[in-house]
C-alpha positions in Angstrom: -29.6 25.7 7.9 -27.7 23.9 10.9 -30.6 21.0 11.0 -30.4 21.3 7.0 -26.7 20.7 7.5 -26.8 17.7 9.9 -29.5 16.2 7.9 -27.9 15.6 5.3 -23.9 14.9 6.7 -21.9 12.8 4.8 -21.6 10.8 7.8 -25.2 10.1 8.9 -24.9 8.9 12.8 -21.3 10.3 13.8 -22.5 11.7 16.7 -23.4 8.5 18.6 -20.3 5.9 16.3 -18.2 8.6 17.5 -19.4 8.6 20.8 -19.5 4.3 21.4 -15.7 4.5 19.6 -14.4 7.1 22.1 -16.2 4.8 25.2 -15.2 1.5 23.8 -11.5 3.1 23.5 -11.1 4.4 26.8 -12.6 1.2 28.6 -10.6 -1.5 26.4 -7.0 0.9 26.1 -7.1 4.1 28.4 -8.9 2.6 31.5 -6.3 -0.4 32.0 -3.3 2.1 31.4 -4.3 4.7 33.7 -4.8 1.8 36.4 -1.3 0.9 35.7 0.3 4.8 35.9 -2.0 4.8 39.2 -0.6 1.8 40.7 2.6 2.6 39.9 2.4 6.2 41.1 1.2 5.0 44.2 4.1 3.1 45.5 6.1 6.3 45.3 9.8 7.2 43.2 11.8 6.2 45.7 10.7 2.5 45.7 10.3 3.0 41.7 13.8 3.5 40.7 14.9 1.0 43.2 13.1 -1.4 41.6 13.4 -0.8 38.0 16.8 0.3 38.9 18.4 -2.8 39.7 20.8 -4.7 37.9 18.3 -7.7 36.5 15.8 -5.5 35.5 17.6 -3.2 32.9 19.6 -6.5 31.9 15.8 -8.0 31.2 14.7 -4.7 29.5 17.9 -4.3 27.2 17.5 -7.8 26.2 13.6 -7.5 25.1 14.2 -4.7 22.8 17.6 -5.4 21.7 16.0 -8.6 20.7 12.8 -7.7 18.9 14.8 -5.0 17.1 16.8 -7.6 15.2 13.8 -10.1 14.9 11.8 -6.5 13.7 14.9 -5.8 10.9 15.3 -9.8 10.1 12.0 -9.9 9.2 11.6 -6.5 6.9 14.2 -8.4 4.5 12.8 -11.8 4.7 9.1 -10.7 4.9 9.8 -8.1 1.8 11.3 -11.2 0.0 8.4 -13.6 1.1 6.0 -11.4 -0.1 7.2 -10.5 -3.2 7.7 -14.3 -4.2 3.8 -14.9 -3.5 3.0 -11.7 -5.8 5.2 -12.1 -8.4 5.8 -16.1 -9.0 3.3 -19.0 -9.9 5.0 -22.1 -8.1 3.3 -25.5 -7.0 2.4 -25.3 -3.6 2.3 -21.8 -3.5 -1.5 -21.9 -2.3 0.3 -23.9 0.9 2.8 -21.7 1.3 0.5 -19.1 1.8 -1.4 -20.3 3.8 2.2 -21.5 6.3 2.5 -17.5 6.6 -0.4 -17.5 8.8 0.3 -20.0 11.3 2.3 -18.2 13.8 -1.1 -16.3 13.7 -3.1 -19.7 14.6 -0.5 -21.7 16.5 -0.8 -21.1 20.4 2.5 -19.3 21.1 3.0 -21.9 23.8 3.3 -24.7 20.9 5.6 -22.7 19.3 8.0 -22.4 22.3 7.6 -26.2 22.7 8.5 -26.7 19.1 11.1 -24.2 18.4 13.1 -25.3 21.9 12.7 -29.2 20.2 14.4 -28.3 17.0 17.1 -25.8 18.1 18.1 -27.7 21.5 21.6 -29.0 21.6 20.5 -32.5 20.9 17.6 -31.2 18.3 17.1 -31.4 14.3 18.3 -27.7 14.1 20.3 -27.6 17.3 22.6 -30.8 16.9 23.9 -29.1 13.2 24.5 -25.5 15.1 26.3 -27.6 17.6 28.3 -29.0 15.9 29.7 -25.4 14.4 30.3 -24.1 18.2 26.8 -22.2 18.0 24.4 -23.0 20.9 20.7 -21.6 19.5 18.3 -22.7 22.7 18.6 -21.5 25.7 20.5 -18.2 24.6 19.6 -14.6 23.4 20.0 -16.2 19.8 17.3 -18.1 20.1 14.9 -15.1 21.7 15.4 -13.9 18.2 14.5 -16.9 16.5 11.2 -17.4 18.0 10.8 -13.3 17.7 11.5 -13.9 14.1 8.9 -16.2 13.9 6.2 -15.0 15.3 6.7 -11.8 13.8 6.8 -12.9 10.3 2.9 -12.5 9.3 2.6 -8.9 10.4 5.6 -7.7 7.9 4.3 -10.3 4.9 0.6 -9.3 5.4 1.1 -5.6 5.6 3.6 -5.5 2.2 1.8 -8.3 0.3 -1.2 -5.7 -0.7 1.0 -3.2 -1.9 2.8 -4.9 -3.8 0.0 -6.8 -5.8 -1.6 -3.1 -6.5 2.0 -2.0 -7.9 1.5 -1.5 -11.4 4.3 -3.6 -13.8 4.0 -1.1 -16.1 6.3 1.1 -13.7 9.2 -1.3 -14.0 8.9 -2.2 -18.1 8.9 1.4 -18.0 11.9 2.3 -15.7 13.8 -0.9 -17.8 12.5 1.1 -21.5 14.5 4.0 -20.3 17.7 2.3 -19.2 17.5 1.6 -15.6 18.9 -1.4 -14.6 17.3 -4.4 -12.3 18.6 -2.5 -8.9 18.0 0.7 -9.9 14.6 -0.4 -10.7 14.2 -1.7 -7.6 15.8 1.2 -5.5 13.4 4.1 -7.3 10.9 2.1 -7.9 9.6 -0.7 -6.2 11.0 0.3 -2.8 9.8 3.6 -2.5 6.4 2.6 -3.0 6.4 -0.7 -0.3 8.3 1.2 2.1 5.2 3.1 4.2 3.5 -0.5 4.3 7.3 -2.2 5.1 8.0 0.1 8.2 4.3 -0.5 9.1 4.8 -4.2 9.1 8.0 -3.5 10.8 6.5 -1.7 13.7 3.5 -4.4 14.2 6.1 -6.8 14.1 8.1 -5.1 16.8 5.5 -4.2 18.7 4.5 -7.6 19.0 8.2 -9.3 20.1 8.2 -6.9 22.7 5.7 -8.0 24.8 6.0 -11.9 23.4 6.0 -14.3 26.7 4.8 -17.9 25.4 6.8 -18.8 22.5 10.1 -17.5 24.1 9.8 -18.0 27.8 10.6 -21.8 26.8 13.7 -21.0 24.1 14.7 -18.8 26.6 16.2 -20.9 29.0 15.5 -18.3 31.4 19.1 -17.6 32.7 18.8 -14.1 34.9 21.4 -11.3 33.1 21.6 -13.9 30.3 18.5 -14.8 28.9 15.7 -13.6 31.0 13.0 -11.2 29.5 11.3 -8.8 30.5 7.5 -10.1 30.6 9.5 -12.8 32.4 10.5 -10.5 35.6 6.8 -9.2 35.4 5.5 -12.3 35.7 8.0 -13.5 38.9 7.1 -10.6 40.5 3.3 -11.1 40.1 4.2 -14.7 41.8 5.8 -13.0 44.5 2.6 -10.8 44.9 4.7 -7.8 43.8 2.5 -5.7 42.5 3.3 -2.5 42.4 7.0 -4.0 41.2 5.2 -5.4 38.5 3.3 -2.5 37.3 6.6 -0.4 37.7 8.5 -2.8 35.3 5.2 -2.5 32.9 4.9 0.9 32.8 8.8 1.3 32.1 8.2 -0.9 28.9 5.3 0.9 28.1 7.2 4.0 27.7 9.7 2.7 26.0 7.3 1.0 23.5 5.2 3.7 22.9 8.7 6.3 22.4 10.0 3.8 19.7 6.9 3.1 17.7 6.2 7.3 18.1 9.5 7.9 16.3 8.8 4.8 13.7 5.8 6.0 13.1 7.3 9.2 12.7 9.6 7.8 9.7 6.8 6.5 8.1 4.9 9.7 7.7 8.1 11.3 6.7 8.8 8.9 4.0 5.0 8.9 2.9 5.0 12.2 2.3 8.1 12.9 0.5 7.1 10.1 -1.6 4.1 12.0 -2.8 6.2 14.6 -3.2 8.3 13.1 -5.7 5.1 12.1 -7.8 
């Protein structure tokens, strides 16, 4: 019966797919994280908390994912509205436009640094009209968040765009037969049903301004307890060949990463399930 059984599994060849997944995780993910809890563990706590301790370091970490935070929530509005735009209007262009959502994807991050730093600089397209309201963009926290923003975009678009072409218009004339109005249609409706997919997009997006180095080490301006980030203060104390230093600031932001998208992550279970619930 047991050879009967594997015979005919549902899922001919687990065994060994299993197996190469398991191997191909712990080389490509575990491996490289338990070298950096061994270096770190190695250079004892003492000489830990004195160096994630200090002063520029917590200023560095605060400012990372204080700053991908707002990018994160920036672009859950703008990449909801984005999305629903290419789903639910026929414009010229739209093809194009499309297609733009991508390119923080396909641009090197270092281009965009270069580019964003050009427009929003004092004396830049952007910049100059900020300037001249008393609001310096470049070479500020502000403009962390821009070229967060902007490299997070894609990850909240993509993630919502599916749903929202699978959600059924029927829902909405139906909600609008039976009196709703255009926001409560929206709030019961159409919300409900993107928002697994939006805190998903959310979190990728998050998750990915955290660790962002290329496009924002150039914005930055790099200005220590101002605008220096955290990747930043890794990558000065790699220079310095400060390695355990370096590992002790990574594994700190590892932590803190992996707390934050735990608890988003969280959420999004919660609010999955009592949406099925509710149906």
């Amino acid at each position: 019966m047991t050879l009967l059984a594997r015979r005919h599994s549902v899922l001919p060849g687990f065994g060994l797919t299993f197996g190469m997944g398991v191997f191909w995780l712990g080389l490509i993910v575990v491996l490289p994280l338990a070298a950096l809890l061994a270096s770190t563990v190695s250079m004892g706590w003492p000489a830990f908390w004195h160096t994630v301790g200090t002063d520029r370091v917590i200023a560095s970490l605060r400012l990372s994912f204080m700053a991908s935070a707002v990018a994160a929530l920036i672009n859950a509005v703008f990449g909801l509205l984005v999305a629903w735009v290419l789903v639910r209007y026929p414009f010229p262009g739209k093809r194009v436009v499309d297609a733009m959502v991508d390119l923080p994807f396909a641009l090197p991050t270092a281009v965009a640094g270069i580019a964003l730093t050009s427009l929003y600089a004092p004396n830049g397209a952007f910049g100059q009209w900020f300037a001249a309201w008393g609001i310096k963009v470049a070479f500020t926290p502000l403009g962390i968040v821009v070229a967060l923003t902007f490299i997070g975009l894609p990850f909240v678009v993509r993630t919502v765009q599916p749903v929202l072409e699978d959600l059924e218009k029927e829902l909405e004339e139906a909600a609008a037969c039976l009196g709703a109005s255009r926001l409560a249609t929206v709030r019961r409706v159409i919300l409900p049903t993107v928002l697994p997919s939006l805190l998903t997009g959310v979190t990728l997006a998050f998750a990915r301004a955290t660790g962002e180095f290329g496009s924002v080490v150039f914005i930055a301006g790099n200005i220590p307890m101002v605008s220096e980030i955290a990747p930043l203060i890794i990558l000065s104390k790699l220079d310095q060949y400060d390695q355990h230093g370096a590992t002790a600031v990574a594994l700190v932001m590892l932590v803190i990463s992996f707390v934050l998208l735990l608890a988003i992550n969280t959420l999004q279970w919660w609010f999955s399930r009592r949406h099925l619930a509710r149906r």
